[in-house]
N, C-alpha and C positions, 0 to 999 in steps of 0.2 A: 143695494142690499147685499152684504155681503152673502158669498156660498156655503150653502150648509159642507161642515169638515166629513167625510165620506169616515170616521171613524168614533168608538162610541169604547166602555170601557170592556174589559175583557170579563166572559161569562165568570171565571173565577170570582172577578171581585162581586159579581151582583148575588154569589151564594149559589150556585146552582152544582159547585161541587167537583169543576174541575181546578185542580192547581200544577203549576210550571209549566204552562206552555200556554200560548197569545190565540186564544178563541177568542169573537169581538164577537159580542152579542148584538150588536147592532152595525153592519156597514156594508157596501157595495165593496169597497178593497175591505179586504180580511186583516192587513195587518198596513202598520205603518210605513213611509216610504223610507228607505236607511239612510240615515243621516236628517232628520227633518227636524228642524230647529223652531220652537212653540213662535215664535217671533211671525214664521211666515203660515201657522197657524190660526192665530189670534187674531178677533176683529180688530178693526181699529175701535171703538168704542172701549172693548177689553185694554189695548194696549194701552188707550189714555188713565185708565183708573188703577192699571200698575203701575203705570208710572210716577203716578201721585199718590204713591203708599204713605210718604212721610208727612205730607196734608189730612191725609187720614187721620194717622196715628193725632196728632197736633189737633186735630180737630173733636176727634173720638175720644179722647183720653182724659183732657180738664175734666168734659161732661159727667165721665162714669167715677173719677174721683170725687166730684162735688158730689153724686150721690150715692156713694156706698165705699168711704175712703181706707174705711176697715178692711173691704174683699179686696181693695186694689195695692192695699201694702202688702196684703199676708201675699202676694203674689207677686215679689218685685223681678224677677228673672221671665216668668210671665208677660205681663205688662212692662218691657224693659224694650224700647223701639229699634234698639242697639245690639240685643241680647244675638248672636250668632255664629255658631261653634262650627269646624271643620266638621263633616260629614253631614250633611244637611237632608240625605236622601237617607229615610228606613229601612231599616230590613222588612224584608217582606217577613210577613205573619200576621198575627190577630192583636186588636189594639182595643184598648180603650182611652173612650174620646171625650170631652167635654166642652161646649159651645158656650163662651161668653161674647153679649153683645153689648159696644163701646157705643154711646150715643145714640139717642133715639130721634129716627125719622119720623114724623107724623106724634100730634098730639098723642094717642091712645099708647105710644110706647117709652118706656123707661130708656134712661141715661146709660144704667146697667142693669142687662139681667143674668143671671146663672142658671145655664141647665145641668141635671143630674149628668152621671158617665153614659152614654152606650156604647156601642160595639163599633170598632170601623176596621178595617181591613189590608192591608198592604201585598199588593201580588208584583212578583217581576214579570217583565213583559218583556225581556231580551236589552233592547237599546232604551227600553224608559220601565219607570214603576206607574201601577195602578193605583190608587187612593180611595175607596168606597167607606163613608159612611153608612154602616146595615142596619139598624136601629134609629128610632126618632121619627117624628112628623116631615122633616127638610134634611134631605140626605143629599149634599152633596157627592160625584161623584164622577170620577174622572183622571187626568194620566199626568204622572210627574215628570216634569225634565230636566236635567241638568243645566243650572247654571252660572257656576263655578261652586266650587268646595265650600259654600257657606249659606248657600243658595239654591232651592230648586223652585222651579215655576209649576204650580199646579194648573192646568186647563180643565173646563168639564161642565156640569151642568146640574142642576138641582133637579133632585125627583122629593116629590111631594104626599103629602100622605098615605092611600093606599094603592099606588104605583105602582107596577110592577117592574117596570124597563124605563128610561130615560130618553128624552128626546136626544135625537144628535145634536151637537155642539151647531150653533151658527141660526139654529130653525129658529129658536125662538131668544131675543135677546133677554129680554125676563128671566129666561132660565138660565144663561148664559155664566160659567162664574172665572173668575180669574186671581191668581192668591198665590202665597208662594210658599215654601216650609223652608225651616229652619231646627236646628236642633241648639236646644237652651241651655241642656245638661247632661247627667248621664242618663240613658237609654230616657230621653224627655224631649220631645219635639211638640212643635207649632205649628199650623195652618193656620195663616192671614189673610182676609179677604178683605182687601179695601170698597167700597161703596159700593155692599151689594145690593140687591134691588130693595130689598125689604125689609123693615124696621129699623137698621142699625146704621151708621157711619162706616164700624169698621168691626168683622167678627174676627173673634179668636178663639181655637179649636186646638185644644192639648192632647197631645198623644203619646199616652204610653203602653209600653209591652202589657199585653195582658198574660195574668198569669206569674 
C-alpha cells in the first residue's frame, strides 16, 4: 500500500480566506519538499492511468459523440485531444469551471453529461499552484506542477458533498485523482482526468477567469 503523501491543499484554496502564502490545511510537514517532482509523489496506480490519457481520450470520446454530437462540435478546441498552448499553469485567481463527463461507466450513466459553471479557484504556492474546485457535489482538489510549457500535472483528491476538508492524497485510493491542465485558448484552460473512479471514462473541466 502505498504511503499516504504528508501534504494536502493550501487553507487558501479550501476558502478559509487566507491568500499568498502556503498554509496546508491538512499535513505533518507544512509545506512541500523544494524541488519535488509529482512523479515521486504519485501512486503507481495514478501514474498508470496518466499515462494512458490518450486511451482515455480514444475510448471516452466516440461514446459522447455518438451521444450528443451537437454539444461535442459546438466544442471543438474543447474536446480537441491535441489542443495545447504554451503557458499551461493559470494565474492564480478565481475561476469559473464546468465538468463534462466522456463515456459512461456502469449502466445508470450517460455517454455525455454537462454540468452547470461553478466556482473553482487558482492559489500560488511558491514552487507549484493550488487548484480547488469550491462549488458542486465532487470538488476535486489539489496542487499543480509543472511539466514542461504545455503541460501541468494536477495531483489531489476528491471531497464529496458536504465535506468540509479532504482526505490526504494516498489514504484512500477512491479518492485519489490524477489529470493534467492545459491551456486551449486565450485566458481558457482544461483539466483532464483520465479514468476516474466514478461514472465516466474521461472528465473534462473548463476554466475560465471569472469576472
Amino acid at each position: 500500500m502505498p504511503r499516504a503523501i504528508k501534504w494536502m491543499v493550501p487553507a487558501a484554496a479550501l476558502g478559509l480566506g487566507l491568500t499568498g502564502c502556503s498554509v496546508y490545511r491538512e499535513a505533518t510537514s507544512p509545506r512541500l519538499p523544494t524541488g519535488v517532482a509529482w512523479q515521486t509523489l504519485a501512486t503507481p496506480a495514478d501514474r498508470e492511468r496518466l499515462r494512458h490519457w490518450r486511451r482515455a481520450w480514444e475510448q471516452a470520446l466516440p461514446k459522447a459523440r455518438a451521444a450528443d454530437r451537437k454539444a461535442i462540435a459546438a466544442e471543438p478546441l474543447l474536446f480537441d485531444p491535441d489542443r495545447a498552448l504554451p503557458g499551461a499553469l493559470p494565474p492564480q485567481g478565481k475561476y469559473r469551471c464546468r465538468t463534462f463527463k466522456l463515456g459512461g461507466q456502469g449502466t445508470a450513466m450517460r455517454d455525455f453529461t454537462a454540468y452547470p459553471w461553478f466556482e473553482c479557484r487558482v492559489g500560488d504556492e511558491g514552487e507549484v499552484k493550488s487548484l480547488h474546485k469550491a462549488t458542486g457535489s465532487q470538488r476535486p482538489t489539489g496542487l499543480l506542477f509543472t511539466d514542461g510549457d504545455t503541460r501541468a500535472v494536477f495531483l489531489g483528491t476528491l471531497v464529496l458533498g458536504d465535506e468540509t476538508s479532504p482526505l490526504r492524497y494516498g489514504v484512500d485510493a477512491n479518492r485519489d485523482i490524477i489529470g493534467y491542465v492545459e491551456r486551449i485558448g486565450d485566458r481558457r484552460w482544461r483539466l483532464v482526468l483520465p479514468y476516474p473512479r466514478f461514472e465516466s471514462l474521461l472528465d473534462v473541466v473548463e476554466l475560465v477567469p471569472a469576472g
